[in-house]
C-alpha positions in Angstrom: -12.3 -234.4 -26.6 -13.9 -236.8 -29.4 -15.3 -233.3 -31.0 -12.1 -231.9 -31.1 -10.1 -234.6 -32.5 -12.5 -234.4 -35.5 -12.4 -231.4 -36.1 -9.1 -231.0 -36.0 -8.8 -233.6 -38.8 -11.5 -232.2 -40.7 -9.6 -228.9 -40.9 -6.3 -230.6 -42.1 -7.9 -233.0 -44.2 -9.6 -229.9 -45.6 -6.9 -227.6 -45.8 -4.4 -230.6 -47.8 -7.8 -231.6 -49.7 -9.1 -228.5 -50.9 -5.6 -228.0 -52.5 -4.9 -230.6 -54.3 -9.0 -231.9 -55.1 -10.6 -228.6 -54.9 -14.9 -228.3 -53.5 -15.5 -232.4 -53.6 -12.6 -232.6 -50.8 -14.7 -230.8 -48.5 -17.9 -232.8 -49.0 -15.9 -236.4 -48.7 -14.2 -234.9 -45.5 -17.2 -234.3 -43.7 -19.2 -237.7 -45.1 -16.5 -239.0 -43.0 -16.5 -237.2 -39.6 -20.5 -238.1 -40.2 -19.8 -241.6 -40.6 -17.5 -241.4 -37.7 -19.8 -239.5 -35.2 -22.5 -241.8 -36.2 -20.2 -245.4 -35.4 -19.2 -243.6 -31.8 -22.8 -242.3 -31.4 -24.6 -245.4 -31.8 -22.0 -247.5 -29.8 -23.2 -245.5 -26.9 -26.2 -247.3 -25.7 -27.8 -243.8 -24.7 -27.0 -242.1 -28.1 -28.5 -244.6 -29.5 -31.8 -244.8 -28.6 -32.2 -241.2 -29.5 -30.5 -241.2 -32.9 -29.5 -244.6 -34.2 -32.9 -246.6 -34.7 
């Protein structure tokens, strides 16, 4: 569910970006879905032992 709820704002933040801020819209969109997946990952105590050290 997580997955989708991101993606689903990276498509509209995307879609109303790209119109109005053109290519750099897209690459501050997904800095923040990584910066996102990275805060949920690493609260996960499994998550992050693989990927947060």
């Amino acid at each position: 569910v997580f997955l989708l709820v991101v993606l689903a704002t990276a498509v509209v933040s995307f879609s109303s970006g790209r119109a109005s801020h053109g290519r750099n819209a897209a690459a501050k969109v997904f800095d923040r879905i990584a910066l996102i997946a990275t805060r949920e990952c690493c609260a996960n105590p499994q998550c992050w032992a693989k990927n947060c050290r």
